[in-house]
C-alpha positions in Angstrom: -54.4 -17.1 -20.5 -53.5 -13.5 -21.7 -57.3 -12.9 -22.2 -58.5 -14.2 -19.0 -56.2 -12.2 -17.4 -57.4 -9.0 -19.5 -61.1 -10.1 -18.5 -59.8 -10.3 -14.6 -58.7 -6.8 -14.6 -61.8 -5.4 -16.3 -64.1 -6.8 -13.9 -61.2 -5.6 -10.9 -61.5 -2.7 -12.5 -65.6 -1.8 -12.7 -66.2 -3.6 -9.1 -63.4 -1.1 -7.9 -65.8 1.8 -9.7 -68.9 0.3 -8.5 -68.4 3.8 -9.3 -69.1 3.3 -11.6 -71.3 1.9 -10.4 -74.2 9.7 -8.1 -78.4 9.0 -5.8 -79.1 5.1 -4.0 -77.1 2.1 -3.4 -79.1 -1.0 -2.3 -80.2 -1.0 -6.3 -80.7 -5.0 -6.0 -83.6 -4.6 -3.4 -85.2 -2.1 -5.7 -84.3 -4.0 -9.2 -86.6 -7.1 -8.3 -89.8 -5.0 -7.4 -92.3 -4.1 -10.2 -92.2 -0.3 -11.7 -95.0 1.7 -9.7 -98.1 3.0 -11.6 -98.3 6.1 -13.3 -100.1 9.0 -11.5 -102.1 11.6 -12.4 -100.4 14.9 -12.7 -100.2 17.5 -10.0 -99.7 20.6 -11.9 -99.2 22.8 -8.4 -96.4 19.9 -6.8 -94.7 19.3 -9.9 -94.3 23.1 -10.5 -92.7 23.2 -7.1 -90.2 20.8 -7.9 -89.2 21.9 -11.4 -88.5 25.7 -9.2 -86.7 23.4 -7.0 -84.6 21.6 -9.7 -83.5 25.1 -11.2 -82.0 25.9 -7.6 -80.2 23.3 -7.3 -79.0 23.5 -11.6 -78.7 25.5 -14.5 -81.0 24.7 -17.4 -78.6 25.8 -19.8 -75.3 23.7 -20.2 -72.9 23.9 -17.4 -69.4 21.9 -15.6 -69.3 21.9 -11.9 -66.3 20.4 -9.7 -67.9 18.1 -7.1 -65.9 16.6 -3.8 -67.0 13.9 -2.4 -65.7 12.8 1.5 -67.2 9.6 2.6 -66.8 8.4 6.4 -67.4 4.9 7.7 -66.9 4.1 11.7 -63.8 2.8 12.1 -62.4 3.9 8.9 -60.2 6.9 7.4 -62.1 9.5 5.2 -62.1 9.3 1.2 -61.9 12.1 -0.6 -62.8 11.6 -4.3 -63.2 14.6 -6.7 -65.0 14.9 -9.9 -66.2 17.1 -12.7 -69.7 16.8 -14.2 -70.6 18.3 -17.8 -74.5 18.5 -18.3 -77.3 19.9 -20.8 -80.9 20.0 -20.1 -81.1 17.8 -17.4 -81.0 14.4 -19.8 -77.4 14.4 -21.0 -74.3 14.4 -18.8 -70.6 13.3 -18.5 -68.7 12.4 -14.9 -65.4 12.7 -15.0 -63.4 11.4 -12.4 -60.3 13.8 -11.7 -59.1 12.2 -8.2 -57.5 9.8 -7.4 -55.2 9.8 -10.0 -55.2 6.2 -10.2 -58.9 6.5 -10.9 -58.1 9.5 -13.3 -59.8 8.6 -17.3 -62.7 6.9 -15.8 -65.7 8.6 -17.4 -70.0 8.0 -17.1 -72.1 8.9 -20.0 -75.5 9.4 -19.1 -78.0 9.8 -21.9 -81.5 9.8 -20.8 -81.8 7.3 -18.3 -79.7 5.1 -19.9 -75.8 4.9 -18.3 -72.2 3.8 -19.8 -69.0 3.8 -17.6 -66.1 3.9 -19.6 -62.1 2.9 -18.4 -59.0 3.1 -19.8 -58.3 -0.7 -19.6 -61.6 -1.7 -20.8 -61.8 -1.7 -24.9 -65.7 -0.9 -24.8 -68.1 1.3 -22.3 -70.1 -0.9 -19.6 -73.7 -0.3 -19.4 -74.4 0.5 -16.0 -77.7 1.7 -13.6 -78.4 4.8 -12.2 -78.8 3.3 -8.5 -75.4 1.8 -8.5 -73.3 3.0 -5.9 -70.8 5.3 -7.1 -69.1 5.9 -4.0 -69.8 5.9 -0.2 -74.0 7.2 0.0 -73.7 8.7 -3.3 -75.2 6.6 -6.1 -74.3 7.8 -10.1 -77.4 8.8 -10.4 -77.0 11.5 -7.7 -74.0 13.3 -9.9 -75.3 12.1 -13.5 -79.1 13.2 -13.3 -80.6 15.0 -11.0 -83.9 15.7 -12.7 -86.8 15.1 -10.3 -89.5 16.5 -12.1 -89.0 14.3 -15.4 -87.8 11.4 -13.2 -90.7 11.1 -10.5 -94.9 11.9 -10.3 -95.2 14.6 -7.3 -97.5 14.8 -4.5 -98.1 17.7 -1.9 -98.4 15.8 1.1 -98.8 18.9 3.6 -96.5 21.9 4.7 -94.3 22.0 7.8 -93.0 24.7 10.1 -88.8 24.4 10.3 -87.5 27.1 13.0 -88.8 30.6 11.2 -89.7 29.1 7.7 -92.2 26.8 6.0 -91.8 24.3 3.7 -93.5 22.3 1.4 -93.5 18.6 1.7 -93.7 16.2 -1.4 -93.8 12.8 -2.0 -92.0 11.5 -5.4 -93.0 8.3 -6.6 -90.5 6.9 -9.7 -91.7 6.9 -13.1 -90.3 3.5 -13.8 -87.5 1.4 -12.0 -84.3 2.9 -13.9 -84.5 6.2 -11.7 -82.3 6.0 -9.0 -84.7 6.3 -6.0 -88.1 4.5 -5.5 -89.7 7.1 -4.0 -88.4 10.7 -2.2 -90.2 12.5 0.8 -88.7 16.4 -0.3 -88.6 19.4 2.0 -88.6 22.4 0.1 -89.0 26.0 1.3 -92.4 27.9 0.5 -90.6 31.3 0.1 -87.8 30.4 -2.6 -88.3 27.2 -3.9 -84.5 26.5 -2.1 -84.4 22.4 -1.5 -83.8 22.0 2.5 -83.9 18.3 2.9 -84.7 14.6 0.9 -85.6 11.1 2.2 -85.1 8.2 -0.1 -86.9 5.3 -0.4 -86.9 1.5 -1.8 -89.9 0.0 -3.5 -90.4 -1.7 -0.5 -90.7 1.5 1.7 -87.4 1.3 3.8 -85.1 4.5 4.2 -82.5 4.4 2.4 -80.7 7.6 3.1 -81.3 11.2 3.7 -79.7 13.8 2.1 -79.6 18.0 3.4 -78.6 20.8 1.3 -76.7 23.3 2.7 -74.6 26.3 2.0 -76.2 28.6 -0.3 -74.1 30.5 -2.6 -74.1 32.1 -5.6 -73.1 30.5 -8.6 -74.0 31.2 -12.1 -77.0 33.9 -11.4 -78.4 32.4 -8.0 -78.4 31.1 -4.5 -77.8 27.7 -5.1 -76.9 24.4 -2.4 -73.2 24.1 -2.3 -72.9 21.6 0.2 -75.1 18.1 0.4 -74.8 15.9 3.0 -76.1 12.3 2.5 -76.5 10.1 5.4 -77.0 6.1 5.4 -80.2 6.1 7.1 -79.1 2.3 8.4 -75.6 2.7 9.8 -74.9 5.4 11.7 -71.8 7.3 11.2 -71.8 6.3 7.6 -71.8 9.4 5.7 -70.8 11.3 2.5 -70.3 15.0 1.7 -70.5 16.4 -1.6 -69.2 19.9 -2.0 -69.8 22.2 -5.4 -67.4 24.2 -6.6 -66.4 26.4 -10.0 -69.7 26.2 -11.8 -69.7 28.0 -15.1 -72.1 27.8 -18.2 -70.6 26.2 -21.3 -71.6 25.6 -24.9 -71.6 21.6 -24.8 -71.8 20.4 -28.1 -74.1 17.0 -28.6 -71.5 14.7 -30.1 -70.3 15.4 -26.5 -72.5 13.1 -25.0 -71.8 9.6 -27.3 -70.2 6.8 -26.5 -67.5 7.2 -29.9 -66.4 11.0 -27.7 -65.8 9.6 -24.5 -62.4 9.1 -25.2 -61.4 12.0 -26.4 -62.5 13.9 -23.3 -59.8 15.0 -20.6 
């Protein structure tokens, strides 16, 4: 009895993270479709999105704070706050700091490859990068954000937004574990400075759609502060990330195992 009780409140406790389970909910629809093809290389789109990338991050190692307030219609706002520890785009730890129920509860993304680890749960959980973490924010939204490694780039044609123009790409996955199927991406001619993203499942619906916003400085540039992800579905549905007290660290490797999650804090 003892251990199906312990079992009970594992599984209580990863369904409550789905979180664990940060960018695209609706994984199951994209899980039972077949990876896409591999592309030929675009060397002028792909260079377009790797300027874009190192807008939106550091290369180097760096921790960020990151807020999240979803709304649903009908419902009270969630605030949940975290802090994300990443090094060259393929290794990165989520740290969830509130609630303080929720506090201990860490991701560990190597790669492509995910782990959620609890405090009540002996041994990490593999999880996927299209699980929702919380509200529109999937982990894969906070743990990688790395769309030139993650997707083959297309220039589909430039666009005229108020004074400025912008770039329009299409991002097809590399293979089903990235967190979006495919991305329309808006990004301006001028600066490379991402203005707006449309995600997609395999099977072409919209997902959600996701604005960056607020530009300010951190660590050495003009950089989105403020995203704004939008269920592209149900209206009203909504979630608000907002970036905070970025600095560059020295972040070792053993970091980013499994055995170091716990001593992490």
């Amino acid at each position: 009895m003892e251990i199906m009780t312990i079992r009970n409140q594992s599984v209580k406790a990863a369904a409550r993270l789905a979180i664990v389970s940060l960018l695209f909910a609706l994984a199951p629809c994209q899980a039972q479709e077949a990876s896409p093809a591999a592309q030929p290389d675009n060397p002028e789109a792909r260079a377009i999105v790797e300027k874009a990338d190192l807008v939106r991050f550091p290369a180097e190692g760096f921790q960020v704070d990151i807020s999240i307030t979803s709304t649903q219609s009908g419902q009270n706002a969630e605030l949940r706050k975290y802090r994300v520890l990443s090094k060259g785009n393929s290794n990165t730890v989520v740290m969830v700091t509130e609630p303080a129920s929720e506090r201990g509860q860490i991701i560990l993304m190597k790669g492509r490859d995910l782990w959620v680890f609890m405090p009540d749960v002996s041994q990490p959980i593999r999880i996927a990068l299209s699980q929702r973490l919380t509200g529109q924010v999937a982990n894969g939204d906070l743990a990688r954000a790395n769309f030139a490694a993650d997707y083959n780039p297309k220039l589909l044609r430039t666009e005229t937004i108020g004074n400025d123009n912008y770039h329009v790409l299409e991002l097809t996955a590399v293979d089903r574990s990235v967190t979006y199927q495919k991305v329309i991406y808006w990004v301006r001619q001028k600066d490379n400075w991402p203005f707006k993203a449309e995600f997609y499942s395999l099977s072409n619906r919209l997902l959600k759609i996701c604005k960056y916003e607020n530009y300010q400085s951190m660590e050495g540039r003009l950089r989105p502060t403020r995203l704004v992800m939008e269920d592209a579905m149900k209206n009203g549905e909504q979630s608000v990330l907002e970036y905070n007290s970025m600095k560059l660290r020295d972040l070792p490797d053993k970091m980013f195992t499994k055995d170091y999650l716990k001593k992490l804090d």
